[in-house]
N, CA, C and O atoms as CSV, one atom per row, in Angstrom:
chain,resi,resn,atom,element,x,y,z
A,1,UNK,N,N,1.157,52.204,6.106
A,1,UNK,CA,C,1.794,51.407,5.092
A,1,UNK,C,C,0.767,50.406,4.559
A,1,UNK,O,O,0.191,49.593,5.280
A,2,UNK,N,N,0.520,50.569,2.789
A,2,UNK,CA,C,-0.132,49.358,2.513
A,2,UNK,C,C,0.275,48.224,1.929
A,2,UNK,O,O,1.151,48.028,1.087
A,3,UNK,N,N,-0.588,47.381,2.567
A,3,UNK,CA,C,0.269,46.061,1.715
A,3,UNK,C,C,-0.302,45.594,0.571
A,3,UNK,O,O,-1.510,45.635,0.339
A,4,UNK,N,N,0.620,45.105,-0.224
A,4,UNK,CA,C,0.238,44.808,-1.818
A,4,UNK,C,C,-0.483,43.591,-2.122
A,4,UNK,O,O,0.037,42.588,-1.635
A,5,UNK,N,N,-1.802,43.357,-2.962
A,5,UNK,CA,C,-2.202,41.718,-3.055
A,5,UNK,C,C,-1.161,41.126,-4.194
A,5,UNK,O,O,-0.674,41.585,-5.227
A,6,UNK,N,N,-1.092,40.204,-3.670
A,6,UNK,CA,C,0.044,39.348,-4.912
A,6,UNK,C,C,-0.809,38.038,-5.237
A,6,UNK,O,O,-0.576,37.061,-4.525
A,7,UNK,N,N,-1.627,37.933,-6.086
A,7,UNK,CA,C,-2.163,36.861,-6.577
A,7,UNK,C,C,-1.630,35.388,-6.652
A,7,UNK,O,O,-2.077,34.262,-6.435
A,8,UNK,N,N,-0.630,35.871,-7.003
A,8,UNK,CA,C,0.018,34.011,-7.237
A,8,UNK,C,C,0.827,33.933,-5.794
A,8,UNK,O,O,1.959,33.462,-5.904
A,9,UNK,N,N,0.366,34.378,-4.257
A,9,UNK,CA,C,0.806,34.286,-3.471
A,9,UNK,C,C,-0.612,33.171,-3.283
A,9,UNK,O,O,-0.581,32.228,-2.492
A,10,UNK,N,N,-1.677,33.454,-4.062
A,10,UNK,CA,C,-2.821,32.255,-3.479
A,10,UNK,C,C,-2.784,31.348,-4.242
A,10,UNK,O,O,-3.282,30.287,-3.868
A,11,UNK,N,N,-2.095,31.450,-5.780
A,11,UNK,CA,C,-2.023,29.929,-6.116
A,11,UNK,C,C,-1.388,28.574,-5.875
A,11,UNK,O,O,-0.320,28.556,-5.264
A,12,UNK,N,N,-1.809,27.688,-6.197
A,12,UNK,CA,C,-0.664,26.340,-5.487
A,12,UNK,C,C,0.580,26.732,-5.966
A,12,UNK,O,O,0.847,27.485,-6.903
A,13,UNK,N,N,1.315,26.120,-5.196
A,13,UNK,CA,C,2.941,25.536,-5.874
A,13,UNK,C,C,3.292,25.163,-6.748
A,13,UNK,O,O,2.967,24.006,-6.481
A,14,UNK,N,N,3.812,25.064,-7.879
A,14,UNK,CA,C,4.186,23.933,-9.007
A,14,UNK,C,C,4.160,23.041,-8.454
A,14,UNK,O,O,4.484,22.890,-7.276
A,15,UNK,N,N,3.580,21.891,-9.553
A,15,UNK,CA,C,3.939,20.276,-9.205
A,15,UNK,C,C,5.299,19.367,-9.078
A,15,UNK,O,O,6.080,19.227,-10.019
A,16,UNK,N,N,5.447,18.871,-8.007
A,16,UNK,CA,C,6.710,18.463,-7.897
A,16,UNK,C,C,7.324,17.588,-9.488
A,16,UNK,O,O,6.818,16.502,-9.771
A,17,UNK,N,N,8.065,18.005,-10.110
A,17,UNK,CA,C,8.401,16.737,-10.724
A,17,UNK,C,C,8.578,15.428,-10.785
A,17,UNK,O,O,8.336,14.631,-11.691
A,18,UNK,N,N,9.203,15.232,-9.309
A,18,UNK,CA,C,9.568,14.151,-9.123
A,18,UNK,C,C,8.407,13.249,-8.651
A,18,UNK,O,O,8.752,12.197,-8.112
A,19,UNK,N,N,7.027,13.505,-8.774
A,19,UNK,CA,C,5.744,13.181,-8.190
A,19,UNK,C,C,5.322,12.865,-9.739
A,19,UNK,O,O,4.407,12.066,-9.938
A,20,UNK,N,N,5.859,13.370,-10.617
A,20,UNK,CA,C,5.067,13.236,-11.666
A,20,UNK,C,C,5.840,12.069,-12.454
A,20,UNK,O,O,5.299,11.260,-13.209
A,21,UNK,N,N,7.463,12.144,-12.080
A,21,UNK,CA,C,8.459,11.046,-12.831
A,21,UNK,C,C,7.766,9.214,-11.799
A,21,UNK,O,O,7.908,7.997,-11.922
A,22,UNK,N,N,7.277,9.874,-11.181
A,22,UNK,CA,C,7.188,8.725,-9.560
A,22,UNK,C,C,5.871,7.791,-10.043
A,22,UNK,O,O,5.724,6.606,-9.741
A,23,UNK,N,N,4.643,8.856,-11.134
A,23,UNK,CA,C,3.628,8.426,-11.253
A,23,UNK,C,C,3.530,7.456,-12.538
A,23,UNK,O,O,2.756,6.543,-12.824
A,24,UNK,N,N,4.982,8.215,-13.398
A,24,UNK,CA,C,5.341,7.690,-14.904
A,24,UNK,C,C,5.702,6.320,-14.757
A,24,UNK,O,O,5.277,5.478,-15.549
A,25,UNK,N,N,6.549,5.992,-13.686
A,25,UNK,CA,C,7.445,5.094,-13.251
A,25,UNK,C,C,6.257,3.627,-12.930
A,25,UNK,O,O,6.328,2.483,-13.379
A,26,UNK,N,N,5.294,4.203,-12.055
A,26,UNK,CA,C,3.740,2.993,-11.747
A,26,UNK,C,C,3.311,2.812,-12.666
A,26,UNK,O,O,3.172,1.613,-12.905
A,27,UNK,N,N,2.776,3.896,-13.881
A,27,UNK,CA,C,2.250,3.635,-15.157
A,27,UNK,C,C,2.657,2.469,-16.044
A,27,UNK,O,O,1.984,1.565,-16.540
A,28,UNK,N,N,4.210,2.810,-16.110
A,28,UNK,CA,C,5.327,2.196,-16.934
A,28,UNK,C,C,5.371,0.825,-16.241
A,28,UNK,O,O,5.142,-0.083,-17.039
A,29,UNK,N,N,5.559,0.489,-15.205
A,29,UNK,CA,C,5.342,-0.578,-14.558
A,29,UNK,C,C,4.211,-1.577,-14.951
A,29,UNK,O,O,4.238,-2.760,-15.291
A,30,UNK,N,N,3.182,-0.651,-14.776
A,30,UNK,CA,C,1.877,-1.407,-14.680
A,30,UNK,C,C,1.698,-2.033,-16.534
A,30,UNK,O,O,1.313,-3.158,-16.852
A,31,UNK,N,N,2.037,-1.103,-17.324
A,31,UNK,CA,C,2.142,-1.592,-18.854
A,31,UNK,C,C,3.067,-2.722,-18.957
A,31,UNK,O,O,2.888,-3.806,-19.513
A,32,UNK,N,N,4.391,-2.145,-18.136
A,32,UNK,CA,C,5.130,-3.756,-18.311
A,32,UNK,C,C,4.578,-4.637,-17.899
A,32,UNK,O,O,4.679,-5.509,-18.762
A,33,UNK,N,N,3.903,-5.085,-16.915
A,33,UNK,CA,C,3.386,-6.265,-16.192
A,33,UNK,C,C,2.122,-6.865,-17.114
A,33,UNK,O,O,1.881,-8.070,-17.195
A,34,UNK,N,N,1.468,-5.970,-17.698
A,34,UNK,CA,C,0.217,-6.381,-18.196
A,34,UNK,C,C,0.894,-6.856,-19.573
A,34,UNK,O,O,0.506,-7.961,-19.953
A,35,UNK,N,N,2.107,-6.026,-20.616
A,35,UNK,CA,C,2.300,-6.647,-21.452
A,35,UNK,C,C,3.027,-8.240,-21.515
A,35,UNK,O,O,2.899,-9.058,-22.426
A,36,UNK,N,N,3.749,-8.373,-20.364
A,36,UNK,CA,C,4.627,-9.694,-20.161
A,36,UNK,C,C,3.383,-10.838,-19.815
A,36,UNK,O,O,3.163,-11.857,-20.469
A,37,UNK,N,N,2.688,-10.401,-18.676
A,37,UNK,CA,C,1.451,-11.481,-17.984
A,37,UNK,C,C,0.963,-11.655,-20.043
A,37,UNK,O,O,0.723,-12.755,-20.538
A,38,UNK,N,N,0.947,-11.005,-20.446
A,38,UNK,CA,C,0.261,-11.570,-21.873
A,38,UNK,C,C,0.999,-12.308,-22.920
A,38,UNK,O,O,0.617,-12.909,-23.925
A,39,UNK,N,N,2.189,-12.089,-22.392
A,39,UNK,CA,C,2.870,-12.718,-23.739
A,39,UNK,C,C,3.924,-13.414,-23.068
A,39,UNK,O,O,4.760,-13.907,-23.825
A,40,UNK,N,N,4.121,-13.602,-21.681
A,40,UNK,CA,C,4.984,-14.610,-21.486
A,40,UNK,C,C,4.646,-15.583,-19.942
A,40,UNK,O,O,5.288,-16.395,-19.276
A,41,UNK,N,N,3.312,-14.974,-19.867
A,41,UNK,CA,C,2.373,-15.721,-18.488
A,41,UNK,C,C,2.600,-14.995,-16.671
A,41,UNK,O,O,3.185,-13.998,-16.248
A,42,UNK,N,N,1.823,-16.072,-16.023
A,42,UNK,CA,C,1.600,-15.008,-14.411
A,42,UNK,C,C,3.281,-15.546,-13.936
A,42,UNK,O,O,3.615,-14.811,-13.007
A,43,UNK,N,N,4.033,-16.215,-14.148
A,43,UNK,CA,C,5.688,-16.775,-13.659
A,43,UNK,C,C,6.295,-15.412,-14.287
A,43,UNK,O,O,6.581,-14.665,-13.352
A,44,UNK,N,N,6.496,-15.017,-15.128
A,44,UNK,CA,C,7.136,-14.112,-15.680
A,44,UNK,C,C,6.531,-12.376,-14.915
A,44,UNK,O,O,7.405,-11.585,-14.561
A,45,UNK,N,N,5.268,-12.054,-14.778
A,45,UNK,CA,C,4.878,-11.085,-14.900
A,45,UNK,C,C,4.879,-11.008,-12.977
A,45,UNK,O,O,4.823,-9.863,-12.528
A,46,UNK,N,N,4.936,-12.078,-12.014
A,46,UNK,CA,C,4.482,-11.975,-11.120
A,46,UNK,C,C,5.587,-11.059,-9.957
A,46,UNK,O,O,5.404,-10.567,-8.844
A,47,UNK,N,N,6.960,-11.161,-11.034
A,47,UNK,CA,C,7.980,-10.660,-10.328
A,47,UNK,C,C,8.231,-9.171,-10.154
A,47,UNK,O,O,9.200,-8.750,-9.522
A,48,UNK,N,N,7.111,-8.200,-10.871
A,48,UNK,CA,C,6.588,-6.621,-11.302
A,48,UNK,C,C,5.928,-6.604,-9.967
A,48,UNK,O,O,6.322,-5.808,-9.115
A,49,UNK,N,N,4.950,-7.428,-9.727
A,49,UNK,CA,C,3.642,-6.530,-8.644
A,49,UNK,C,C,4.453,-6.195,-7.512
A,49,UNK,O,O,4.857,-5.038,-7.631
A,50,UNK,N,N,4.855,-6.749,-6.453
A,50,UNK,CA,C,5.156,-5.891,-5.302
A,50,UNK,C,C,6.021,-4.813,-5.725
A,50,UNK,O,O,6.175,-3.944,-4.867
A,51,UNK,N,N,6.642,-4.634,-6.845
A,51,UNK,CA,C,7.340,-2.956,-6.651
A,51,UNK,C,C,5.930,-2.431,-7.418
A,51,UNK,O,O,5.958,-1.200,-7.431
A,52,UNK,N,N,5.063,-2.797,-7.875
A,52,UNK,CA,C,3.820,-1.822,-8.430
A,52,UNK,C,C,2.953,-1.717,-6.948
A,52,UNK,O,O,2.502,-0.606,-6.669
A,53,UNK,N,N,2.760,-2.623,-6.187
A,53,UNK,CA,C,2.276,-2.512,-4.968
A,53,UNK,C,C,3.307,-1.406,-4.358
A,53,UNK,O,O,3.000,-0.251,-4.655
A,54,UNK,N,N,4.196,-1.519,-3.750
A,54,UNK,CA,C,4.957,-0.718,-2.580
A,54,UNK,C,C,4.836,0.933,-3.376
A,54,UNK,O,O,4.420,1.768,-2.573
A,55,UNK,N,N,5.054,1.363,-4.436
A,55,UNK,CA,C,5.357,2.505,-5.280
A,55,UNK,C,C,3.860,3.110,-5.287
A,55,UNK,O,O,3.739,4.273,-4.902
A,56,UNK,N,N,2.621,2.342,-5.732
A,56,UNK,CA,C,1.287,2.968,-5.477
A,56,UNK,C,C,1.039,3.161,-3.927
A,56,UNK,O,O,0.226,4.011,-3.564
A,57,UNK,N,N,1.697,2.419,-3.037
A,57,UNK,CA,C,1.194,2.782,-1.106
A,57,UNK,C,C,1.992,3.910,-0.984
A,57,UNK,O,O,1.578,4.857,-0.315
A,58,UNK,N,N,3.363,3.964,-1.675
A,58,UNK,CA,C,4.327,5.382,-1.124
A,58,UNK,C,C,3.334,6.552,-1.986
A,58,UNK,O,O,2.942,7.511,-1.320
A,59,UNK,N,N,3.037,6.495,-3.069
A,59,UNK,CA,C,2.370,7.302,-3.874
A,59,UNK,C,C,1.126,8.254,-3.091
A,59,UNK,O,O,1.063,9.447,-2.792
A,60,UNK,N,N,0.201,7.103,-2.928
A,60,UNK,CA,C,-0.616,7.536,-1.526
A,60,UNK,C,C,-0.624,7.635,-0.201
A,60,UNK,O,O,-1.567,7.517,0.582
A,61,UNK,N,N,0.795,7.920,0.039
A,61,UNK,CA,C,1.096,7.746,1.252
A,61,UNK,C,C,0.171,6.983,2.492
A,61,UNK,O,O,-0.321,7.488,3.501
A,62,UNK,N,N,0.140,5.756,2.070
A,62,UNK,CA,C,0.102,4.747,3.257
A,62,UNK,C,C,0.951,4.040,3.558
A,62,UNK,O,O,2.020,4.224,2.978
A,63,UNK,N,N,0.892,3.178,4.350
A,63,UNK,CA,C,1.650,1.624,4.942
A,63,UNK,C,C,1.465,0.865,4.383
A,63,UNK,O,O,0.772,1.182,3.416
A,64,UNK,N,N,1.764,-0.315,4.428
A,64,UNK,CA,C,1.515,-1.552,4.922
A,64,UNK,C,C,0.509,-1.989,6.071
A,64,UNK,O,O,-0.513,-2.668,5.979
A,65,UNK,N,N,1.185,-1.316,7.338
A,65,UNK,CA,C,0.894,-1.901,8.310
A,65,UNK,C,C,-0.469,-0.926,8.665
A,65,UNK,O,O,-0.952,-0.917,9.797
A,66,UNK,N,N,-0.975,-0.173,7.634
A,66,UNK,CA,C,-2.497,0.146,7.761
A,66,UNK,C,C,-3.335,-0.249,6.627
A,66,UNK,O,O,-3.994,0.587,6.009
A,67,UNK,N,N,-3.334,-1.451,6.343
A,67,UNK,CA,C,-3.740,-2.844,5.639
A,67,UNK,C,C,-5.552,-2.546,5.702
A,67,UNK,O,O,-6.314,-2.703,4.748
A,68,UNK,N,N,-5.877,-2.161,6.869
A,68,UNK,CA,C,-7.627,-1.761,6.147
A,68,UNK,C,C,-8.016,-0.481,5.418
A,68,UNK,O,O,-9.122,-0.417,4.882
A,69,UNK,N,N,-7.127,0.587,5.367
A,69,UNK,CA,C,-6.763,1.439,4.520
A,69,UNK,C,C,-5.923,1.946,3.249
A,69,UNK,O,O,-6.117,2.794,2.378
A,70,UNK,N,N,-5.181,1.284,3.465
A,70,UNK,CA,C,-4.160,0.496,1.884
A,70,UNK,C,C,-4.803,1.071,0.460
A,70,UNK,O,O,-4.265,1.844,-0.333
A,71,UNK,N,N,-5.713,0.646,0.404
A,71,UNK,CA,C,-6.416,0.868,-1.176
A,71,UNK,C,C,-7.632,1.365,-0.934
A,71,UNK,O,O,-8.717,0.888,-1.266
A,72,UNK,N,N,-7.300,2.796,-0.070
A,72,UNK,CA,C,-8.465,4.072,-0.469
A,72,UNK,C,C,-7.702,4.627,-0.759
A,72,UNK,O,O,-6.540,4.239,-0.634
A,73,UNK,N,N,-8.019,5.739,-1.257
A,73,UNK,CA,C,-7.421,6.816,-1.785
A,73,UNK,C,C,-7.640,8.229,-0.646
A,73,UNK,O,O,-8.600,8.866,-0.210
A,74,UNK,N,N,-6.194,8.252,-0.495
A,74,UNK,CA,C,-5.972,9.374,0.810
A,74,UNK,C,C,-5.832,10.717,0.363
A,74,UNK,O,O,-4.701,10.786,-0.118
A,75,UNK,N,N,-6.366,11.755,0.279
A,75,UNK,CA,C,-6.228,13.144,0.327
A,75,UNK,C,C,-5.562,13.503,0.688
A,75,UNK,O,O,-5.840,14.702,0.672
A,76,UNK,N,N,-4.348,13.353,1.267
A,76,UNK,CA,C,-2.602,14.022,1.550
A,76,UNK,C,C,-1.680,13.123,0.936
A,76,UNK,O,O,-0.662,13.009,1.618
A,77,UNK,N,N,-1.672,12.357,-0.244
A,77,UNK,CA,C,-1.363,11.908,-0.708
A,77,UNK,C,C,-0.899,12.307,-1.915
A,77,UNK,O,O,-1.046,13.522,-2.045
A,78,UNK,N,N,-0.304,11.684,-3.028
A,78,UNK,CA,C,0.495,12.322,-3.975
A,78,UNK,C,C,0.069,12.554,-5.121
A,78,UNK,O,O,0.461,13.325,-5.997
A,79,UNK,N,N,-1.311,11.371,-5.031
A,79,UNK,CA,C,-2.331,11.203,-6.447
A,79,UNK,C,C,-4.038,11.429,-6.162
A,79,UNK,O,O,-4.841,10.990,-5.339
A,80,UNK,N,N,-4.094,12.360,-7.316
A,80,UNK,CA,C,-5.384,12.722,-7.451
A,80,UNK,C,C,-6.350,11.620,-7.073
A,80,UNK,O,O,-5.811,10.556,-6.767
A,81,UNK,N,N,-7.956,11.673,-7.025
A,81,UNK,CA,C,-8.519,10.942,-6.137
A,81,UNK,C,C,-8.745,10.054,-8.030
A,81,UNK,O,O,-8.837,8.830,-7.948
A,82,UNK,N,N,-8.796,10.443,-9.017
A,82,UNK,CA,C,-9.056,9.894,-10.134
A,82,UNK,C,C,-7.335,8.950,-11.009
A,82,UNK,O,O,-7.267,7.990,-11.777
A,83,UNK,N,N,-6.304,9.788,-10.420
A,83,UNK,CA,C,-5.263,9.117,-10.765
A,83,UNK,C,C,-5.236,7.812,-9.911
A,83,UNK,O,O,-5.317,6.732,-10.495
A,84,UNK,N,N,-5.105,7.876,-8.301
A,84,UNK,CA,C,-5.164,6.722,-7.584
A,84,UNK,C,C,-6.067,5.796,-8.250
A,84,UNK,O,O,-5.568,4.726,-8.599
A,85,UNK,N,N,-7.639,6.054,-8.563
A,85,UNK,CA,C,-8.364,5.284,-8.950
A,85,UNK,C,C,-7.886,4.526,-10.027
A,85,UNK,O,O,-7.474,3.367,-9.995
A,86,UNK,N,N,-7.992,5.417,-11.153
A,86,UNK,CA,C,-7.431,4.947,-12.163
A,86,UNK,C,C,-6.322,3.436,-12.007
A,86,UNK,O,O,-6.528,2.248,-12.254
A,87,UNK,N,N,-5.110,4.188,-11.481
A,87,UNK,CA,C,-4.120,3.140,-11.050
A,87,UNK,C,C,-4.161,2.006,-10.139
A,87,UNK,O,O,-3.361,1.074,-10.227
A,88,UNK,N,N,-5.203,2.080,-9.149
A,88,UNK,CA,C,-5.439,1.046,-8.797
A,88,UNK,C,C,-6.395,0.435,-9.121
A,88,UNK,O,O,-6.843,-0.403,-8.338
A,89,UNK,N,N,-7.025,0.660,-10.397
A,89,UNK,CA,C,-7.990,-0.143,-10.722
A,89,UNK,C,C,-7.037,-1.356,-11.637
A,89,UNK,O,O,-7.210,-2.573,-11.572
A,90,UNK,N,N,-5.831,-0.512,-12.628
A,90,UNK,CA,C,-5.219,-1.562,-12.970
A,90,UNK,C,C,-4.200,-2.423,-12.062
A,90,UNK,O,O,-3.380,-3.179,-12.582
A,91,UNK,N,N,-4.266,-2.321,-11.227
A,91,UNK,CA,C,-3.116,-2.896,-10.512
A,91,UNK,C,C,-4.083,-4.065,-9.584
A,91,UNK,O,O,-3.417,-4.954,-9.053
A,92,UNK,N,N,-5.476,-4.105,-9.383
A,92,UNK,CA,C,-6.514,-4.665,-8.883
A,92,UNK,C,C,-6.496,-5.729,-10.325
A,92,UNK,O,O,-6.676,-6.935,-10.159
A,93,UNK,N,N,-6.325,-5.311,-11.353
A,93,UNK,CA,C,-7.140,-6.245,-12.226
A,93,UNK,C,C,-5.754,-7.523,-12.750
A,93,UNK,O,O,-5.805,-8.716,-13.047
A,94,UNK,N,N,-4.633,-6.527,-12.657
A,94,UNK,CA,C,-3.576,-7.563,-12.618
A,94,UNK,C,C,-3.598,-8.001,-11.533
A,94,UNK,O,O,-4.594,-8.711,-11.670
A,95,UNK,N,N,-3.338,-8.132,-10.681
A,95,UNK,CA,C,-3.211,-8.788,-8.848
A,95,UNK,C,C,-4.174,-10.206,-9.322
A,95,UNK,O,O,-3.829,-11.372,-9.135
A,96,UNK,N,N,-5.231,-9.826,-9.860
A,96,UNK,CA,C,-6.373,-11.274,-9.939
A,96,UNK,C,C,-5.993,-11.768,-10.734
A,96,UNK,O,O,-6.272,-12.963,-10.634
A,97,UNK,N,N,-5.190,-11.450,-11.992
A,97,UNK,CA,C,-5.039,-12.159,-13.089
A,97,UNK,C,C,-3.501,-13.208,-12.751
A,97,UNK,O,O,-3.126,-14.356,-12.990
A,98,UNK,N,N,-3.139,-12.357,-12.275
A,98,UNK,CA,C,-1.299,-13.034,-11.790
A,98,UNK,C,C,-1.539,-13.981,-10.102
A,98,UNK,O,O,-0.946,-15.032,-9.860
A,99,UNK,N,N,-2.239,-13.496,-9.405
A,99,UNK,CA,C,-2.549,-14.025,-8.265
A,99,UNK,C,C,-2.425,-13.213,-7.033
A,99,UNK,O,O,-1.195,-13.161,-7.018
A,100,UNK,N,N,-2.761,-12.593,-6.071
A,100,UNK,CA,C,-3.188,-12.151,-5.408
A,100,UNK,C,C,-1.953,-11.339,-3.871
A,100,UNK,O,O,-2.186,-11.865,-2.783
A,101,UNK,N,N,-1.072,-10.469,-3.850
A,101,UNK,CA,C,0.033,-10.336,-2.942
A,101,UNK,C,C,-0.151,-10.248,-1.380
A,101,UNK,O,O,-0.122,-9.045,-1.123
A,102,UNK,N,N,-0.284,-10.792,-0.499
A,102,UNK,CA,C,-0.791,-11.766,1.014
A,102,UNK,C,C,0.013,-10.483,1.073
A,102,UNK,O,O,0.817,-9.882,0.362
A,103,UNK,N,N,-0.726,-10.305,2.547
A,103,UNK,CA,C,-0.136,-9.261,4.115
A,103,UNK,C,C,1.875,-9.396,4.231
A,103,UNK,O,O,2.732,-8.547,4.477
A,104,UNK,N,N,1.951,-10.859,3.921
A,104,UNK,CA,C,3.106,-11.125,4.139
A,104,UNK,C,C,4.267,-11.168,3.230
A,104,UNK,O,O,5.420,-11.470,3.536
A,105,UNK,N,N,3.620,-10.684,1.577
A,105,UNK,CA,C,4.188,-10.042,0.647
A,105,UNK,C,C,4.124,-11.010,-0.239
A,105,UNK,O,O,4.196,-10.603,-1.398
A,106,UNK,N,N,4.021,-12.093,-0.115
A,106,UNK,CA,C,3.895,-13.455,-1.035
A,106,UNK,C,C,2.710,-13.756,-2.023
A,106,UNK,O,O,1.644,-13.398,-1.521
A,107,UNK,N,N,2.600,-14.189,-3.012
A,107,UNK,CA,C,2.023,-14.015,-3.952
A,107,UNK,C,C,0.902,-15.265,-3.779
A,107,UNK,O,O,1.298,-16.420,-3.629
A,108,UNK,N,N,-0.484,-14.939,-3.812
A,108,UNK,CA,C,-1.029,-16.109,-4.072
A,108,UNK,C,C,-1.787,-16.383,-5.477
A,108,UNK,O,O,-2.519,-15.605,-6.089
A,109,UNK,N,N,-1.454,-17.546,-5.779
A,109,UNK,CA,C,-1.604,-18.536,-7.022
A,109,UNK,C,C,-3.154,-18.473,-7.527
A,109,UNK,O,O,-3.667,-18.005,-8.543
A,110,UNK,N,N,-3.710,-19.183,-6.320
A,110,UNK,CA,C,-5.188,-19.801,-6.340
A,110,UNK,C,C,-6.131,-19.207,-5.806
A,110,UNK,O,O,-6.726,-19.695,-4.846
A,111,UNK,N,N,-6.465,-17.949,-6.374
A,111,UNK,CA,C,-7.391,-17.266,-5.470
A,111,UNK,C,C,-8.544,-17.672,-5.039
A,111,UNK,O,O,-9.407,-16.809,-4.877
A,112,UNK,N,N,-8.814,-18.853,-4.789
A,112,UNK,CA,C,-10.470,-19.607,-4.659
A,112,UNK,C,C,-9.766,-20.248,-2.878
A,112,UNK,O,O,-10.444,-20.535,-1.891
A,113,UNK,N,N,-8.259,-20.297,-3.022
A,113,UNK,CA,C,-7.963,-21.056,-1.709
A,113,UNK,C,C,-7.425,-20.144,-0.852
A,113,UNK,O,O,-6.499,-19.375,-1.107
A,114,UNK,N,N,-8.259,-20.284,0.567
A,114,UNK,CA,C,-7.984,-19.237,1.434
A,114,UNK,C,C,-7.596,-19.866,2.904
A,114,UNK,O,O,-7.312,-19.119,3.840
């Protein structure tokens, strides 16, 4: 008996949708935050980052509580090594502009005081 090659038995899977609605959702986020921090200051915009924080760690599947790994970009994760980048480059550049989100989830103001 022979067995048959089936080609698209070696290609990937379709992309989950819901990975792709998940990535729309950080994007969309991250535009809201950057458009408000501009037009209505870091009080208004500061109340966006931790769901843009928690949604980019589930994204790349990390923790929290693996805090020296947090913001690499993990290869079993949900985002390309250029999407993660990408996204956390903006989410790095708001964090400094709005103030900075502590281990303990709290936002800091003054990034010069440590």
């Amino acid at each position: 008996m022979s067995e048959t090659f089936n080609p698209q038995s070696q290609e990937r899977p379709p992309e989950d949708p819901l990975k792709k609605e998940r990535i729309e959702n950080v994007t969309k986020a991250l535009t809201e935050a950057e458009a408000i921090f501009e037009a209505e200051g870091r009080e208004k915009a500061k109340s966006l980052l931790p769901r843009i924080y928690d949604d980019l760690i589930v994204l790349n599947k990390r923790s929290k509580e693996e805090w020296e790994t947090v913001w690499v970009w993990n290869s079993d994760g949900d985002l390309t090594e250029e999407e993660f980048n990408s996204l956390d480059h903006r989410r790095r550049l708001l964090s400094n502009a709005i103030g900075i989100l502590t281990a303990s989830g709290e936002i800091r103001h003054d990034l010069n005081k440590i």
